[in-house]
C-alpha positions, 0 to 999 in steps of 0.5 A: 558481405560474407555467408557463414553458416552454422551446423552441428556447432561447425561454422562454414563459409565459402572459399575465396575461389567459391565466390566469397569476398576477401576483406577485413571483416571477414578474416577478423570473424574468423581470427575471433572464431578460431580464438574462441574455438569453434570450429570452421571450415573453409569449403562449398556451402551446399544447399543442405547446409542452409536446411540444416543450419542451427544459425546463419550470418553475413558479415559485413564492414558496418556490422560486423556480424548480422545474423540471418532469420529467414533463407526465402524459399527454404527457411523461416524459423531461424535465431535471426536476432541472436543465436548463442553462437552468433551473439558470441562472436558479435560481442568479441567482435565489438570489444575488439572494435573498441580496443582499437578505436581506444588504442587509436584515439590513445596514440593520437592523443585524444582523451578515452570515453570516460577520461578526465580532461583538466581544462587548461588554464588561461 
């Protein structure tokens, strides 16, 4: 999983050299932040930035984004369920999840939740 820590409204994460993991999910919550502006830098998560943080989440592959509530030994008193800005990329995250599996079952020829299949006729 992936670190992401939000403090006065600007998300950062380590880099790829600092220890953190490339992956899908990762460059896909950074695509859904950039197009929703909010600002992220690619640097050294320091300590202080754990103490100062309004939000922090992980990323993975089966979640997505999971937001953090508790740093044990520095913090306690996190959003943990959903920060605004944690809800807000997690709700992005999901519809984009769901367009592709739509457009995936679309190309195979599979019916979409909610379509109306005739039954073929004997």
């Amino acid at each position: 999983c992936n670190l992401f820590v939000v403090v006065t409204g600007t998300v950062w994460t380590p880099t790829l050299d600092r220890g953190c993991l490339p992956g899908v999910t990762r460059d896909h919550v950074i695509q859904v932040m950039r197009r929703l502006s909010i600002p992220i830098r690619k640097a050294a998560v320091r300590p202080e930035h754990l103490l100062e943080a309004e939000e922090v989440f992980l990323t993975n592959s089966s979640n997505g984004a999971l937001p953090v509530r508790a740093i044990a030994g520095l913090r306690d008193d996190l959003p943990g369920a959903r920060g605004p800005l944690v809800g807000n990329i997690q709700n992005r995250y999901a519809l984009d999840v769901e367009r592709v599996a739509v457009l995936d079952l679309a190309h195979q020829g599979a019916a979409r939740p909610g379509q109306i299949v005739p039954q073929a006729r004997d």
